[in-house]
GUVEX-20584 format. One record per residue (C-alpha): residue in three letters; x, y, z. Coordinates in nm, 3 decimals, m for minus. Layout:
! GUVEX-20584
ATOM  res        X        Y        Z
ATOM  ALA        X        Y        Z
...
This chain:
! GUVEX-20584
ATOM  res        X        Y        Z
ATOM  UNK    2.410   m1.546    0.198
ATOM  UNK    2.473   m1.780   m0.039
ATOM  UNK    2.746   m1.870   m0.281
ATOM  UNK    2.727   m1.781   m0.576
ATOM  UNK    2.751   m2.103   m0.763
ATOM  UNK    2.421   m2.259   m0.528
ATOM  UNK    2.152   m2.358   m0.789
ATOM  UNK    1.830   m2.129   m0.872
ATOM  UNK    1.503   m2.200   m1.025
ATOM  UNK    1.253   m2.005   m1.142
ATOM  UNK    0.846   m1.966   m1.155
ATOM  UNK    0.681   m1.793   m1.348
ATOM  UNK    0.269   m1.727   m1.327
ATOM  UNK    0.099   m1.760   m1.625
ATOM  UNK   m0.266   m1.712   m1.493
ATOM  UNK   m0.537   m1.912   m1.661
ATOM  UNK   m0.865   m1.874   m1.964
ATOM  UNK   m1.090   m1.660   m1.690
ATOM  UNK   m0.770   m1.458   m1.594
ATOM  UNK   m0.730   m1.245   m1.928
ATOM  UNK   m1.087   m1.172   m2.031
ATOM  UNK   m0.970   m0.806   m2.130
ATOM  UNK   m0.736   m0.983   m2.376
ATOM  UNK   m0.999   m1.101   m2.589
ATOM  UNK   m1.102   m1.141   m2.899
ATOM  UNK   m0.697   m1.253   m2.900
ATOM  UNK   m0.765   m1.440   m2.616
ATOM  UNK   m1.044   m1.661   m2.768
ATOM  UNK   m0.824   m1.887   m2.966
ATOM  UNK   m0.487   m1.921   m2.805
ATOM  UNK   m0.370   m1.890   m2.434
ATOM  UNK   m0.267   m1.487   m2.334
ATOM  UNK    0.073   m1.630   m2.234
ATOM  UNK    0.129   m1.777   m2.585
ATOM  UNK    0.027   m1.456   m2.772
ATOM  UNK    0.344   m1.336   m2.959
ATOM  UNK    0.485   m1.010   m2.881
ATOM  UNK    0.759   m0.893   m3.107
ATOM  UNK    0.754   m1.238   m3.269
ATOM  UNK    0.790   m1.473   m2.961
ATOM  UNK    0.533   m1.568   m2.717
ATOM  UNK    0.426   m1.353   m2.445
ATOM  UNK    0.584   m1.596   m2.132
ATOM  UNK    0.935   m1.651   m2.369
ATOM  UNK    1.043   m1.281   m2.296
ATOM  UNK    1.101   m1.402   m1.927
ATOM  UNK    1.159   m1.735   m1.964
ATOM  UNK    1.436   m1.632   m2.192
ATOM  UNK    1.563   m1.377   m1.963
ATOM  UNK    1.595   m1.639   m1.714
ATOM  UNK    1.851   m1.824   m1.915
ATOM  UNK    2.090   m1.568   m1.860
ATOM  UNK    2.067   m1.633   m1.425
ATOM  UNK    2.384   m1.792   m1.356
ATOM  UNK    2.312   m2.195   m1.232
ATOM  UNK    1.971   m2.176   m1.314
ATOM  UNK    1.850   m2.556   m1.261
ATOM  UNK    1.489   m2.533   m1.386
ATOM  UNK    1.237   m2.307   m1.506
ATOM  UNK    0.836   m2.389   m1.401
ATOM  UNK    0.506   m2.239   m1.522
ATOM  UNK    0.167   m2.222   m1.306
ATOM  UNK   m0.154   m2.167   m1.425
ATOM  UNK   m0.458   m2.277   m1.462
ATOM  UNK   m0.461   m2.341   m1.841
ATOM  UNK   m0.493   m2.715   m1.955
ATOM  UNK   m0.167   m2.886   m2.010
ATOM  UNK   m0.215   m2.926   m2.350
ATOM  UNK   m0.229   m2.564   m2.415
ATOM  UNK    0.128   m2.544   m2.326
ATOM  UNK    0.280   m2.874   m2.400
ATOM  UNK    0.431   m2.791   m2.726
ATOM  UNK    0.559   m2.483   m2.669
ATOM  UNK    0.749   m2.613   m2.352
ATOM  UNK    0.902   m2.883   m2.521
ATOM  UNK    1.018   m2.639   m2.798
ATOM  UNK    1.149   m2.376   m2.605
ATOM  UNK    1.318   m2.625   m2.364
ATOM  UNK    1.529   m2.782   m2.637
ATOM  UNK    1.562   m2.394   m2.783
ATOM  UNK    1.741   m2.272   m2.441
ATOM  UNK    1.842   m2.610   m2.326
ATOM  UNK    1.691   m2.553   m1.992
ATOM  UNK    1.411   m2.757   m1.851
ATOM  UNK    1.077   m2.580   m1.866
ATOM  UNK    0.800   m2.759   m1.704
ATOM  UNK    0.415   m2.687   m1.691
ATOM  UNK    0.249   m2.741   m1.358
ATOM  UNK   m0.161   m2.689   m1.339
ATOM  UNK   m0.333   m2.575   m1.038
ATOM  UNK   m0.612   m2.760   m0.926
ATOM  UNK   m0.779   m2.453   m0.760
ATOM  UNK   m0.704   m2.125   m0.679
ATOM  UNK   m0.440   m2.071   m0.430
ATOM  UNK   m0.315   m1.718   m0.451
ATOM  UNK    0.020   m1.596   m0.608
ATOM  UNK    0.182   m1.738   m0.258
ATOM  UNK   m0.026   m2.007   m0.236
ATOM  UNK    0.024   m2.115   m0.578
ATOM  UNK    0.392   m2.107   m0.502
ATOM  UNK    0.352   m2.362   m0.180
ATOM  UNK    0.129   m2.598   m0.334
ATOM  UNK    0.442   m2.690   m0.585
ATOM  UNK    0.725   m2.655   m0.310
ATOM  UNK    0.814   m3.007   m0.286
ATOM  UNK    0.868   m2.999   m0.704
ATOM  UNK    1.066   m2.663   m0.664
ATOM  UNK    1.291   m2.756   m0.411
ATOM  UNK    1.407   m3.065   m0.563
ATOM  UNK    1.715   m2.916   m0.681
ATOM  UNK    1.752   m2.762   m0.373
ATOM  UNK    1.795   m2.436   m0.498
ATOM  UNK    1.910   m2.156   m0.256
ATOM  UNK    1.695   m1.852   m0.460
ATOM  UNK    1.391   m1.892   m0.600
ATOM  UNK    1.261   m1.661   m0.875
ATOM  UNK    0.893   m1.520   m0.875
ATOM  UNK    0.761   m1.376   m1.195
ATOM  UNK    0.451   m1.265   m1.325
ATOM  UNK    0.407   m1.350   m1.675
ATOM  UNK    0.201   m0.997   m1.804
ATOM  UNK    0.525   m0.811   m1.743
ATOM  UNK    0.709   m0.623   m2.004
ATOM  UNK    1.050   m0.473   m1.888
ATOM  UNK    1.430   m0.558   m1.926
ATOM  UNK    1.420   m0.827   m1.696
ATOM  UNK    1.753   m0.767   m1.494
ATOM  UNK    1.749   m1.089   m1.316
ATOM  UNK    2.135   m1.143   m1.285
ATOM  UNK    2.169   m0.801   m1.143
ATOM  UNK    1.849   m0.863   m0.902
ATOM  UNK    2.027   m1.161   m0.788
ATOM  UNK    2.369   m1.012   m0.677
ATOM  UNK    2.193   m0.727   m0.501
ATOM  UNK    1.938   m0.968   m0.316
ATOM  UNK    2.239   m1.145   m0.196
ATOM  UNK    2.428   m0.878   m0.073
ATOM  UNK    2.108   m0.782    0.085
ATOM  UNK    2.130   m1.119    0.299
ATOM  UNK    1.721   m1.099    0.334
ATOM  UNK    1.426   m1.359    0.246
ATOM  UNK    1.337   m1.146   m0.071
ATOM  UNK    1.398   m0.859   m0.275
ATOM  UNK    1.103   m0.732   m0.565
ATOM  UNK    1.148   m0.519   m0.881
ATOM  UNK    1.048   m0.161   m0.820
ATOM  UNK    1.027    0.122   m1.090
ATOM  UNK    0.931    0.478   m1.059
ATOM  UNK    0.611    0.563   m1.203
ATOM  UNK    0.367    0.915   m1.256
ATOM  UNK    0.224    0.988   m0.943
ATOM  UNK   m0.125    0.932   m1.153
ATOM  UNK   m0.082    0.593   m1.259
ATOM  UNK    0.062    0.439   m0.936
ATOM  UNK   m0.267    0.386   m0.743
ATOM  UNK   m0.310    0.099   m1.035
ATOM  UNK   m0.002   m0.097   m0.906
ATOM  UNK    0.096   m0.167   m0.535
ATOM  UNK    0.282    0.120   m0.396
ATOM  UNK    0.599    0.052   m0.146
ATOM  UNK    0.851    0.311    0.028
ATOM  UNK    1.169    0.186    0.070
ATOM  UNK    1.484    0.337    0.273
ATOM  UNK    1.674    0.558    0.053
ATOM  UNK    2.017    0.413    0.209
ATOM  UNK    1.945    0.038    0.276
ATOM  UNK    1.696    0.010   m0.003
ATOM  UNK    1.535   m0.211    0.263
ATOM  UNK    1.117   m0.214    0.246
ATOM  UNK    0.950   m0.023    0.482
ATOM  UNK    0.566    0.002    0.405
ATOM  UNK    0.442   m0.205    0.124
ATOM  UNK    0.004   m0.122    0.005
ATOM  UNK   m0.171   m0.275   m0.305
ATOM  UNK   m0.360    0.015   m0.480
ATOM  UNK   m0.407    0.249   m0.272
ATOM  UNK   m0.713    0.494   m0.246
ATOM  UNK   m0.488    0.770   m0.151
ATOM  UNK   m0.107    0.797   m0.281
ATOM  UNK    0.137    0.637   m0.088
ATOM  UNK    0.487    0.667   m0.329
ATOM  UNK    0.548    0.684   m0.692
ATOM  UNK    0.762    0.351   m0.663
ATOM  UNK    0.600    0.040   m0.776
ATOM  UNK    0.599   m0.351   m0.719
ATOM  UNK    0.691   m0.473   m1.084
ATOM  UNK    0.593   m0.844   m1.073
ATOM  UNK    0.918   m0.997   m1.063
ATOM  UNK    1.069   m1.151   m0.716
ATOM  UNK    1.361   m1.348   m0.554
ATOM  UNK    1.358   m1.504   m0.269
ATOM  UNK    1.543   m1.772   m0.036
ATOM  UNK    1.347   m2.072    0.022
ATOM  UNK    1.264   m2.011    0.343
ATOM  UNK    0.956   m1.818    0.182
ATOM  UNK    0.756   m2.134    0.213
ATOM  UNK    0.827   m2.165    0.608
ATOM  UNK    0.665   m1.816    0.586
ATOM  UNK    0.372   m1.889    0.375
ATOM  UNK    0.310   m2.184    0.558
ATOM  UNK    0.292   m1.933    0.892
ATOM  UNK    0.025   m1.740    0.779
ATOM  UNK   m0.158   m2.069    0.642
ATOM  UNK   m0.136   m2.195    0.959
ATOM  UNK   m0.227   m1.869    1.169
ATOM  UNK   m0.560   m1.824    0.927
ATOM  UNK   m0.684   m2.209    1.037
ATOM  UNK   m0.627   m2.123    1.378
ATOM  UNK   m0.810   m1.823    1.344
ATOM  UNK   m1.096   m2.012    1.169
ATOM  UNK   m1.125   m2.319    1.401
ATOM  UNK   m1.087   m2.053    1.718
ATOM  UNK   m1.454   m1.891    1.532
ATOM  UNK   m1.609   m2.216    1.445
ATOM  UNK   m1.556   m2.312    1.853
ATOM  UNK   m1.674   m1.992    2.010
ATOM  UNK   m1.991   m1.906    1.764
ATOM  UNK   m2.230   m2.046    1.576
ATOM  UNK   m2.020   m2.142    1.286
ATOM  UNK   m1.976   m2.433    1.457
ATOM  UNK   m2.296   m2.528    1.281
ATOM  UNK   m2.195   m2.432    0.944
ATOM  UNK   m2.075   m2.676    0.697
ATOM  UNK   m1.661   m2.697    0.674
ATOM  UNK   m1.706   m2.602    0.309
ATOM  UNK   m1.862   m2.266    0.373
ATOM  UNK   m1.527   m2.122    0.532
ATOM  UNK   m1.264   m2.002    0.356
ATOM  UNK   m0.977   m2.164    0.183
ATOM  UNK   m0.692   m2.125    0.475
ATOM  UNK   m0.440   m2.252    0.164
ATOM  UNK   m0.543   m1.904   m0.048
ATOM  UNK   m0.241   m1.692    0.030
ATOM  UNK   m0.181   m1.374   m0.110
ATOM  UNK    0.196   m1.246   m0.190
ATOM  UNK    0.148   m0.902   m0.189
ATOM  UNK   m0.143   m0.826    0.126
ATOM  UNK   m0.056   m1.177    0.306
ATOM  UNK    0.316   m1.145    0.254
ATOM  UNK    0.471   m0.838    0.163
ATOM  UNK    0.269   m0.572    0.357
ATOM  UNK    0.329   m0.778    0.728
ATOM  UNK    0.700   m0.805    0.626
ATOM  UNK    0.744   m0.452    0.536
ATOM  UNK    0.989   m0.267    0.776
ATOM  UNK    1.071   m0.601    0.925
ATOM  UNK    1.422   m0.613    0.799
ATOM  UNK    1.341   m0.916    0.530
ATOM  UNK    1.228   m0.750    0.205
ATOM  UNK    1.447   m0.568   m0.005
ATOM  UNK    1.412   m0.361   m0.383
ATOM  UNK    1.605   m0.335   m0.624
ATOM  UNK    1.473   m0.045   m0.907
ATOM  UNK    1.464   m0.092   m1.213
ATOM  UNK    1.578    0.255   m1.457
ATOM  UNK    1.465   m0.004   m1.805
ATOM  UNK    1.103    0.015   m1.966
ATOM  UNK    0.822   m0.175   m1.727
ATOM  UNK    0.454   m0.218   m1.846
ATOM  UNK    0.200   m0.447   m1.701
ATOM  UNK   m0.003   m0.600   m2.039
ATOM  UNK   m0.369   m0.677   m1.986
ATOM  UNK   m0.472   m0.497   m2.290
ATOM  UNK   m0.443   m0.551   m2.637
ATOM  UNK   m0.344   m0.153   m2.666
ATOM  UNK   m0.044   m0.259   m2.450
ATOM  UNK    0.053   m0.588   m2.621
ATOM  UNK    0.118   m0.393   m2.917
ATOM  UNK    0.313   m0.122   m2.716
ATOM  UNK    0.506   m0.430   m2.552
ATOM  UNK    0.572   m0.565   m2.880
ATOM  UNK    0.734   m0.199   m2.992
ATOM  UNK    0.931   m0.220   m2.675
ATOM  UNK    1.046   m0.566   m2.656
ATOM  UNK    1.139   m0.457   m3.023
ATOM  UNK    1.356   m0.221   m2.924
ATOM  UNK    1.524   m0.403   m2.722
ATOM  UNK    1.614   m0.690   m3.001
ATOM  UNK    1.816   m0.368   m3.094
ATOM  UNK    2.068   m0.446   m2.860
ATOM  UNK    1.975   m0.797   m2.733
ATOM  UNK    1.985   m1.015   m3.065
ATOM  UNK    2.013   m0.746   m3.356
ATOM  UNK    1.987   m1.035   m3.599
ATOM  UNK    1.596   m1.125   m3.543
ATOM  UNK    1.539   m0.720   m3.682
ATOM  UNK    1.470   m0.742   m4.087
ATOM  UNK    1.655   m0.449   m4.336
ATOM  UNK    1.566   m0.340   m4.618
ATOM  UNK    1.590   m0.053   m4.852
ATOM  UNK    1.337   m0.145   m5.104
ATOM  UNK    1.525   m0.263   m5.412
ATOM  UNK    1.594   m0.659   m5.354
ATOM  UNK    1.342   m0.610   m5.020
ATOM  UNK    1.037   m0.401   m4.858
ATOM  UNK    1.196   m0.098   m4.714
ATOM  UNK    1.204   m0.108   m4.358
ATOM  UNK    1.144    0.172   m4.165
ATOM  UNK    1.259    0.123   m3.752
ATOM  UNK    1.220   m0.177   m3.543
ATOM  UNK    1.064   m0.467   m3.778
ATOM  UNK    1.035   m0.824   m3.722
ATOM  UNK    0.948   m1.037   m3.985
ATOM  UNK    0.907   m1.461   m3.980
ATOM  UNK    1.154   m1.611   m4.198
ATOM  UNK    0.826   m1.787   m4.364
ATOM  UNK    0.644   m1.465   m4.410
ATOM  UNK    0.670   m1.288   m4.791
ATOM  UNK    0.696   m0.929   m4.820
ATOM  UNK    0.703   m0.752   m5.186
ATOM  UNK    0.954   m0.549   m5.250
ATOM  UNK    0.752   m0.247   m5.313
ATOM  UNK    0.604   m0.263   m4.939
ATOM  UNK    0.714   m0.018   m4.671
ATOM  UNK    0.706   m0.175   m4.346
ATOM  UNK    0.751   m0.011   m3.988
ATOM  UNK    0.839    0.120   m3.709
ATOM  UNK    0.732   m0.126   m3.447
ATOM  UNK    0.602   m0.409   m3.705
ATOM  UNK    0.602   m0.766   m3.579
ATOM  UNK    0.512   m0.985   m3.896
ATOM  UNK    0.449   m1.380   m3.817
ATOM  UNK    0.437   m1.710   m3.996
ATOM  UNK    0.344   m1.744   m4.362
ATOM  UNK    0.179   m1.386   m4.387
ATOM  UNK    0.171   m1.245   m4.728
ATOM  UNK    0.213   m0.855   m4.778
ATOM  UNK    0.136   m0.725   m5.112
ATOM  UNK    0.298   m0.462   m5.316
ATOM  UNK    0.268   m0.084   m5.235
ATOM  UNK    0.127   m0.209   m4.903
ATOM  UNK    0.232    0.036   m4.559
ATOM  UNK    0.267   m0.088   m4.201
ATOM  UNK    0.316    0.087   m3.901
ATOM  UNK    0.299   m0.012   m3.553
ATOM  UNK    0.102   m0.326   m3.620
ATOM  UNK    0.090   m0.705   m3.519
ATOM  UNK    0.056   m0.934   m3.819
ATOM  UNK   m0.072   m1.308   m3.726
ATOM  UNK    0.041   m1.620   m3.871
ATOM  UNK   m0.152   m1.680   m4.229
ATOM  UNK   m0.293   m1.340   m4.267
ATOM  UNK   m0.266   m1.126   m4.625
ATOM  UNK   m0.234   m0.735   m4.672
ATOM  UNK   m0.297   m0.707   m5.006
ATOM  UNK   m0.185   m0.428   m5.295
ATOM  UNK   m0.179   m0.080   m5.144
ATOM  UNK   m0.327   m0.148   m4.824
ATOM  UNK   m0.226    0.049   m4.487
ATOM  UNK   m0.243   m0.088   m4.133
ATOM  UNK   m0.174    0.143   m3.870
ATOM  UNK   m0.193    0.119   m3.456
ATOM  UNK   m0.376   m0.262   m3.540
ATOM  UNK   m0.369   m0.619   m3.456
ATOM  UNK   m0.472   m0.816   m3.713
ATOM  UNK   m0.577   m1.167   m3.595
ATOM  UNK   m0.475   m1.535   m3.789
ATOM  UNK   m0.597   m1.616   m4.139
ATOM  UNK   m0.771   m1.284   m4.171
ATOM  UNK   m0.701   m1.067   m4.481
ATOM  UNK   m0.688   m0.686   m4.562
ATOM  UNK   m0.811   m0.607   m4.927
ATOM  UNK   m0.694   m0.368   m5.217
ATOM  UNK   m0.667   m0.044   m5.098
ATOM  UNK   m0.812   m0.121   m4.742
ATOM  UNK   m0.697    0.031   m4.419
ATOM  UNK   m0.715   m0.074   m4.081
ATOM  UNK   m0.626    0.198   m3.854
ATOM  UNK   m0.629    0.386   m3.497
ATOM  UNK   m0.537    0.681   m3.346
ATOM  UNK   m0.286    0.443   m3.085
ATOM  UNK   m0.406    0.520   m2.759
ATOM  UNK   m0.291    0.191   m2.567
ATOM  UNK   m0.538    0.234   m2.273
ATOM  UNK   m0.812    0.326   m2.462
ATOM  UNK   m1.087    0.046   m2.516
ATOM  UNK   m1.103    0.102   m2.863
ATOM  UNK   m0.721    0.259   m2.926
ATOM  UNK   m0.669   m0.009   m3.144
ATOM  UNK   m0.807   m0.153   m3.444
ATOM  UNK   m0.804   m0.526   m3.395
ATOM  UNK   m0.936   m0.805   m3.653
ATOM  UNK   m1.000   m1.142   m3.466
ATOM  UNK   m0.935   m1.489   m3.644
ATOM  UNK   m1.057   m1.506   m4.012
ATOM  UNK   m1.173   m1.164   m4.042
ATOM  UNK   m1.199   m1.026   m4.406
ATOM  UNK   m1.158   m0.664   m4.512
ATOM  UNK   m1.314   m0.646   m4.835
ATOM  UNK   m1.139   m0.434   m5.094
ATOM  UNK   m1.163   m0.041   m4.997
ATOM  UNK   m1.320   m0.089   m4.711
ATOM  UNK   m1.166    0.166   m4.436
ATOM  UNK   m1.206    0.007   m4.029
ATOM  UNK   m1.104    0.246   m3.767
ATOM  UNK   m1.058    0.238   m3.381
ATOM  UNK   m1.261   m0.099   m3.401
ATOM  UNK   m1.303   m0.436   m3.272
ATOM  UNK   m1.425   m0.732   m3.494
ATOM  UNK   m1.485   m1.082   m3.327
ATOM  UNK   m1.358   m1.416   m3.556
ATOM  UNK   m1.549   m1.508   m3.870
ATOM  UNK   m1.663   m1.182   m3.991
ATOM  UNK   m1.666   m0.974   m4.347
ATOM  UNK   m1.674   m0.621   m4.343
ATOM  UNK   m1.750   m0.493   m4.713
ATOM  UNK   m1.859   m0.160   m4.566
ATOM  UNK   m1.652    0.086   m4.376
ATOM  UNK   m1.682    0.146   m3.967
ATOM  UNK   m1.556    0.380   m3.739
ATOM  UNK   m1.529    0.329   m3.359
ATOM  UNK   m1.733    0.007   m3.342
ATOM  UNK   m1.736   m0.364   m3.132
ATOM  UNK   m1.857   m0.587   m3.459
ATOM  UNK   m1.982   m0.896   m3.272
């Protein structure tokens, strides 16, 4: 158990361009991590929330995205928090534990005495100061974010039991076939360092396992590159499940909102949520407006200090309105995501719809769904440059960058 004025770092996994295919079209132009949700970036919700850990030394992303990608955005939101963010690329897959090792000696340079682990397609509350004065009471190697989910939906997530007492973890199985418990791994980890000593354990036990076959069969004659990667280490099967009732893994359950977001139906319900949360977290980023001097606002609305609204537009609930969009007179949003540069012209309605950079929405246009989140086409969404030609209506559809729609469509992929 450590004091509690040790250093901490954090890491969160940002994945990489094959990772989030089911983002796309958004996914096409701009990294999943750096999509905004409720104004901000996907990865700043966490990294944000990490700013509030007490002695937190350093904050590092891993992926496999070029360095590029992220290079502005970590310089900006470094000076923003006034924490150092870094970027660190993978050169190959290594696993979510393996990923982890193959940066320990850059991790541990502050000698830290917890280490965070977060996923960065998580959407909850992020109770990481909490987290961490429960893990240390705990005195384990780790504790993970749990939340209680319908019995239904848990065989999508990896399903633990824990003791009802101790909260200690006693069985731990990633999607299930059968149900297991309604309590759910959330993404979001601390641990001591020693989790590398650990990691390293079962890298070392699956070489000895593969030199052991190449000597006794005829593997021997294979190629070395034909066998498999002994540095790919899994947290959750490689880690997690052999630890489980061993007296080093710990929860700590979250009651706050948790969604995992590989969708664009569940960015926009992230958006709504994070949102929500601005409600209490930083009121001050949520616009007003009662329609004389300003757009009325209905609910939680964001809007981009750059962004102009008329006065005779109605605008929410759960609107998030970016950089230098233009919304026209009589124009009515609900439960949307506006892009930087786009324009909603005169009297036009978006409703349960992303609508993607520099497109535009004409006269008396709507863009519309019917908002089912996990359906493939619950959304309307308008990739990059899209035009809606005036009274043209689009609904539950997907249209790809570049296009012009000057007829209406109804639950189609435009490619």
């Amino acid at each position: 158990m450590g004091s509690s004025d040790e250093s901490v770092v954090a890491v969160i996994m940002v994945g990489g361009p094959t990772k989030g295919t089911r983002f796309r079209p958004l996914s096409i132009n701009v990294a999943k991590p750096l999509f905004p949700l409720a104004g901000q970036p996907m990865v700043y919700h966490p990294i944000s929330s990490c700013k509030r850990i007490p002695n937190l030394a350093q904050i590092f992303l891993i992926g496999f995205y070029e360095e590029r990608e992220f290079a502005l955005f970590v310089s900006s939101v470094s000076n923003e928090l006034k924490v150092p963010v870094r970027y660190l690329k993978e050169d190959k897959p290594h696993g979510s534990a393996g990923g982890l090792y193959n940066f320990r000696d850059l991790i541990l340079e502050d000698n830290p005495s917890q280490i965070f682990l977060l996923n960065c397609d998580v959407c909850c509350s992020f109770p990481l100061p909490e987290m961490l004065g429960a893990h240390r009471r705990y005195g384990g190697l780790g504790t993970i974010l749990v939340s209680k989910v319908s019995a239904e939906s848990a065989n999508q997530f990896g399903e633990l039991v824990a003791d009802p007492e101790t909260n200690e973890l006693l069985h731990y199985t990633e999607k299930p076939e059968t149900f297991v418990s309604d309590r759910i791994n959330c993404g979001v980890y601390v641990f001591t360092p020693d989790i590398f000593t650990v990691i390293q354990g079962v890298s070392t036990q699956r070489k000895d396992r593969a030199n052991l076959r190449r000597i006794s069969s005829f593997e021997a004659l294979q190629p070395a590159s034909r066998s498999i990667s002994t540095e790919f280490v899994r947290l959750d099967q490689d880690i997690l499940s052999p630890l489980a009732g061993k007296k080093q893994l710990y929860t700590y359950e979250t009651m706050d909102f948790w969604e995992q977001i590989k969708t664009p139906g569940m960015s926009l319900k992230c958006s709504g949520l994070y949102l929500a949360q601005y409600r209490v977290t930083f009121p001050r980023l949520l616009a007003n407006g009662d329609g004389t001097k300003s757009a009325t606002i209905v609910g939680d609305v964001y809007v981009h200090p750059s962004a102009k609204v008329h006065p005779a537009a109605k605008i929410g609930p759960n609107v998030s309105i970016s950089a230098n969009a233009r919304i026209g007179a009589g124009a009515r949003l609900i439960s949307c995501i506006i892009l930087d540069d786009v324009e909603i012209k005169e009297n036009a309605v978006v409703i349960h719809s992303i609508v993607g950079w520099k497109s535009s929405i004409g006269k008396w246009s709507r863009a519309q769904a019917g908002g089912d989140y996990n359906a493939k086409l619950g959304i309307t969404i308008l990739g990059e440059a899209v035009t809606v030609e005036d009274e043209v209506v689009v609904i539950n559809s997907i249209v790809l960058p570049n296009k012009t729609l000057n007829v209406s469509v109804q639950e189609e992929i435009i490619l």
